[in-house]
C-alpha positions in Angstrom: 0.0 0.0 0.0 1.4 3.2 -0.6 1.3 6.6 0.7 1.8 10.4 0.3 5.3 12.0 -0.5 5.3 13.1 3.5 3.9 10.0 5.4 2.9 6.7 5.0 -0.2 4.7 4.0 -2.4 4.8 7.7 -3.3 1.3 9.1 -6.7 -0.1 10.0 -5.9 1.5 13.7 -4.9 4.8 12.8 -8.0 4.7 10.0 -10.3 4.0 13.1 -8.8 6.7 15.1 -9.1 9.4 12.7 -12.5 8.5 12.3 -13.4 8.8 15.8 -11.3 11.8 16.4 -13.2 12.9 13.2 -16.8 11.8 14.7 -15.7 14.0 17.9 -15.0 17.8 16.7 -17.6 17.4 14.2 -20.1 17.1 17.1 -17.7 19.7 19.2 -18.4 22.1 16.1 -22.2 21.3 15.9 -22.9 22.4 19.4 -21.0 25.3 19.5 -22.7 26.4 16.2 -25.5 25.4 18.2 -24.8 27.3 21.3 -23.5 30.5 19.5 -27.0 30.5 17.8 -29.1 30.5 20.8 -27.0 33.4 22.4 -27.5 35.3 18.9 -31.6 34.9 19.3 -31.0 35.3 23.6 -29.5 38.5 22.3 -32.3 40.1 19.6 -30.1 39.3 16.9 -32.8 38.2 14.4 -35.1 40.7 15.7 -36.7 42.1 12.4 -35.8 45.9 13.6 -32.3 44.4 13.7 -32.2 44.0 9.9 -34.8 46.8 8.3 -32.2 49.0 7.5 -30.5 46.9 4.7 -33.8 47.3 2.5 -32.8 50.9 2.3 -31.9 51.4 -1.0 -29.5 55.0 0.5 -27.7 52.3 2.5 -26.1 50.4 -0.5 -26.0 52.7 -3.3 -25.9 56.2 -1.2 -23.0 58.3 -1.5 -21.5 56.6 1.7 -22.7 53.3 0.8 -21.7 50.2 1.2 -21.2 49.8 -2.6 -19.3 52.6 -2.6 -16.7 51.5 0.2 -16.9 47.8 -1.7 -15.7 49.6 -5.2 -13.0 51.0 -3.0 -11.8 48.1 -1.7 -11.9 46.4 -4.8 -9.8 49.3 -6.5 -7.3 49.1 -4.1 -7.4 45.4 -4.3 -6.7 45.0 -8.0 -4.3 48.2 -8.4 -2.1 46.1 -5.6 -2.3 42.9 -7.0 -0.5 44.7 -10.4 1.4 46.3 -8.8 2.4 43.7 -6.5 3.2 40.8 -9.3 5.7 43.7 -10.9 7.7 44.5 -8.3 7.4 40.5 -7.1 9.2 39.7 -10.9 11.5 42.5 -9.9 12.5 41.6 -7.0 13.0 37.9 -8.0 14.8 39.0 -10.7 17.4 41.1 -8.8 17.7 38.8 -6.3 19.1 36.1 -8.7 21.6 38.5 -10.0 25.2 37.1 -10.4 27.1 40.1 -9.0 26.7 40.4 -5.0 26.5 44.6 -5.1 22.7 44.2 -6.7 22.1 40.5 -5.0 22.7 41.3 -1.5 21.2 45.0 -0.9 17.8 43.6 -2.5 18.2 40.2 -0.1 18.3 42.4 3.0 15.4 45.2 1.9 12.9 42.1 0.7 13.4 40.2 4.1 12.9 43.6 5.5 9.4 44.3 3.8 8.7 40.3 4.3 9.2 40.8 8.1 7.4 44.5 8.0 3.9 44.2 9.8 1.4 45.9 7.2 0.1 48.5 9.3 2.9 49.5 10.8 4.0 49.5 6.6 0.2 51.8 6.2 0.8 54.5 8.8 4.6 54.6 7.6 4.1 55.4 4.2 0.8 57.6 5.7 2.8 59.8 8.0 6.3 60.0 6.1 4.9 60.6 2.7 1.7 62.0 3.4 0.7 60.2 0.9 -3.4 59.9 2.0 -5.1 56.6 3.6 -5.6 55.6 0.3 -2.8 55.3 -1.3 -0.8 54.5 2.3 -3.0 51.2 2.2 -2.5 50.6 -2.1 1.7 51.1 -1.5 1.5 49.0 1.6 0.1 46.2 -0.1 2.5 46.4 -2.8 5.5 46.3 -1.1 4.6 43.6 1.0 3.0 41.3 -1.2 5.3 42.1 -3.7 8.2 41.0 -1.8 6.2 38.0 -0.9 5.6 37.0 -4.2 9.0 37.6 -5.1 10.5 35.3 -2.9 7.9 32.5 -4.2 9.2 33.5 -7.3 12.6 33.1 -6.5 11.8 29.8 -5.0 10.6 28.3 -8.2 13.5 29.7 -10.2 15.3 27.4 -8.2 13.7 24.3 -7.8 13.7 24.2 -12.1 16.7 21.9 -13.1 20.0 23.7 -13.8 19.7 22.6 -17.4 17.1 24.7 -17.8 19.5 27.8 -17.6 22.8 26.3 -18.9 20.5 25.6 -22.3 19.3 29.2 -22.6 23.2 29.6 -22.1 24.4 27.5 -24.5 21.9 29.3 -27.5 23.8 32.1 -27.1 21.1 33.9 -24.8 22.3 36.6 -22.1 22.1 35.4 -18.2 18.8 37.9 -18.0 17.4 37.2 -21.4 17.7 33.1 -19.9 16.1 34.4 -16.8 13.0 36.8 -18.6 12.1 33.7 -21.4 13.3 30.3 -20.2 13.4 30.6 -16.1 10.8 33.2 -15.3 7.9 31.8 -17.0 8.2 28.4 -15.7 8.6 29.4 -12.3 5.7 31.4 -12.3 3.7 28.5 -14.0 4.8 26.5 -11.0 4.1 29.2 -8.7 0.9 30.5 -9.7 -1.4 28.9 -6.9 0.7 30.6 -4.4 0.9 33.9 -6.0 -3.1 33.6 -6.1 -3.7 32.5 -2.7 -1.2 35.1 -1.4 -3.8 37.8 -3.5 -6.7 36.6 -2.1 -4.5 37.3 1.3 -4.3 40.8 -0.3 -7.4 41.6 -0.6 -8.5 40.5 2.9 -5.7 43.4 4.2 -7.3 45.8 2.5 -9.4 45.8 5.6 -6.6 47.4 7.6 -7.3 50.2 6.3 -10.3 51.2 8.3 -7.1 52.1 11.2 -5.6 54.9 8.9 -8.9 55.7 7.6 -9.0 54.5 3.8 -12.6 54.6 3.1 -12.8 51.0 2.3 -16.0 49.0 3.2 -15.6 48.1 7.0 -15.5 51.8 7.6 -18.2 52.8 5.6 -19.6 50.0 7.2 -18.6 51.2 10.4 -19.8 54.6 9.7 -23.4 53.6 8.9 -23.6 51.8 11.8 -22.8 54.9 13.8 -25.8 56.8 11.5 -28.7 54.5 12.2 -27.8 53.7 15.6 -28.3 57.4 16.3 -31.7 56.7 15.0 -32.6 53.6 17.0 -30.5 50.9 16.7 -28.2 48.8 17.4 -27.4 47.4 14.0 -23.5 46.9 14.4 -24.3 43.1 14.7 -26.4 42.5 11.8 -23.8 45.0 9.7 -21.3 42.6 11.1 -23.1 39.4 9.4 -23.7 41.4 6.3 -19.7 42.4 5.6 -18.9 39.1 7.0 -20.9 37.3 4.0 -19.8 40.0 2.1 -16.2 39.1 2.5 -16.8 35.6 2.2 -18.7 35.9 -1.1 -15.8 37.8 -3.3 -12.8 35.5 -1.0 -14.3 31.9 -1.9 -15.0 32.9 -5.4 -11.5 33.6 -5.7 -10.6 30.2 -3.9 -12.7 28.5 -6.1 -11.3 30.6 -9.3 -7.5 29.7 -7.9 -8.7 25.5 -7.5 -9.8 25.6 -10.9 -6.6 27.4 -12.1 -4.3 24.9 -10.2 -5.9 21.7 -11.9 -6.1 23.3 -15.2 -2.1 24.2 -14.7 -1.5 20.6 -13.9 -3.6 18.6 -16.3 -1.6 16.9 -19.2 -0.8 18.7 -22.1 -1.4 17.0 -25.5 0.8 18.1 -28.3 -0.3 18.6 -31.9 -1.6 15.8 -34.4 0.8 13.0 -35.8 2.2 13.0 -39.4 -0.3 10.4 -40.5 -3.0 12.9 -38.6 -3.7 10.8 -35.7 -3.8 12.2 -32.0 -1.0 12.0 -30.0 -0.9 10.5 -26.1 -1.2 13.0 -23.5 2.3 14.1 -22.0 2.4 12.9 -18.2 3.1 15.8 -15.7 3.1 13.7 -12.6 6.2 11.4 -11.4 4.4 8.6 -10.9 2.7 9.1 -15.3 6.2 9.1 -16.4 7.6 6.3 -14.1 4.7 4.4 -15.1 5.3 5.5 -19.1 9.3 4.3 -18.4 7.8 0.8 -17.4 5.8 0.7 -20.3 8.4 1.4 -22.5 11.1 -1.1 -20.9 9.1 -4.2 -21.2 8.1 -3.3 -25.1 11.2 -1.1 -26.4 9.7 -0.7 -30.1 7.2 1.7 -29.2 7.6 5.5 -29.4 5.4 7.2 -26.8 2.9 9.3 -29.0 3.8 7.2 -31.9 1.1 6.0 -33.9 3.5 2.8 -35.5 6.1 0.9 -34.1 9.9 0.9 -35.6 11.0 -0.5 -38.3 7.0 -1.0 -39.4 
């Protein structure tokens, strides 16, 4: 029986304690969903008058709406996300440079926007540069993704075999044209999940900047609470469902969006038709395709994988 890369195959013991162990924080979960819904209703929070509000159409679409905080943080979302991937192939790229006067200065300022907290990054850039909450939050985001994504960059650069750059090499190609067309692009193929999931981590800070004031949903959010409490609240619960589902809408479609990306990056490719105009075999991307192709080969050594004939037929 075999396993994963990381462990073994579990036995029939460890099978039957997972299961129970399983069995156990499932029911754990239940009644604390259970229990955090009765203190909810103890506490009025399905009330009707704890929910009129949000059929006001002023409250979405109003000048201060909620629409209007969730186009902000959307903007400052995707303008980071560019602007984050950029300075991530930047940085990746200088930090693979051959001479140590460009390799090490960018080594110590990337682990020193890695190790940055963002907000501490936000009111930074917000009180040195005055710069507004805006574009405090949109620069924070990009220098710390971006040397995030850098570094993941980096990281797939190097796992790639070294022929892959003595071959780029050999053709006569400069070290960074090798990097930009043979290196870069394969490493960012392999990367690409984590450079998504690390954006959808993006977008989720974006909500930091309600602290220095970037009029991004959660304070707009905030701020309308504030309004119609003054009127007869309390609403700050129910507004906190509503950004809550919010969030989770536009964060598990990107999930979803990033699964679908990942399989499609890892399915086999097929190349184009034979000479004779028949289909050729899928190529195998996994180890255990091509170790099983090698097999297949060894025991009948006339056959060309993708082949539609035999030798010498």
């Amino acid at each position: 029986m075999s396993g994963s890369v990381l462990f073994d195959a579990p036995g029939p013991n460890a099978i039957r304690r997972s299961r129970i162990l399983s069995i156990v924080f499932a029911v754990v979960a239940v009644v604390a969903l259970v229990l955090a819904v009765y203190q909810l209703w103890l506490g009025g929070a399905f009330y009707q008058d704890r929910w009129d509000i949000f059929a006001r159409e002023e409250l979405w679409f109003g000048a201060r709406g909620l629409m209007v905080g969730l186009g902000t943080t959307l903007s400052i979302a995707g303008i980071a996300a560019v602007g984050a991937i950029v300075l991530g192939i930047v940085l990746s790229i200088l930090r693979n440079a051959y001479s140590p006067w460009v390799r090490i200065p960018v080594t110590i300022v990337l682990e020193f926007f890695r190790g940055m907290p963002v907000l501490l990054m936000m009111l930074f850039i917000l009180i040195v540069f005055a710069s507004g909450a805006y574009w405090a939050v949109v620069w924070a985001l990009i220098v710390y993704n971006g040397a995030i994504i850098g570094e993941a960059l980096r990281a797939g650069m190097k796992s790639l075999p070294k022929g892959q750059r003595e071959s780029g090499l050999a053709i006569g190609l400069t070290p960074l044209r090798t990097t930009l067309e043979i290196e870069l692009p394969q490493a960012f193929r392999i990367m690409l999940p984590i450079i998504l999931a690390q954006l959808i981590v993006l977008l989720k800070d974006t909500s930091l900047g309600y602290i220095v004031g970037s009029p991004e949903i959660i304070r707009i959010g905030r701020q309308l609470v504030d309004f119609y409490d003054r009127q007869g609240g309390p609403y700050a619960l129910s507004m906190f469902f509503v950004l809550l589902a919010v969030f989770l809408g536009i964060n598990l479609t990107l999930s979803w969006l990033v699964r679908v990306l990942s399989r499609r990056l890892t399915r086999p490719r097929r190349g184009g038709p034979n000479l004779d105009g028949s289909k050729t075999e899928a190529i195998p991307v996994s180890t255990t395709a091509m170790r099983t192709a090698r097999t297949t080969d060894a025991e009948d050594p006339t056959k060309l994988p993708g082949a539609s004939g035999t030798l010498g037929g």
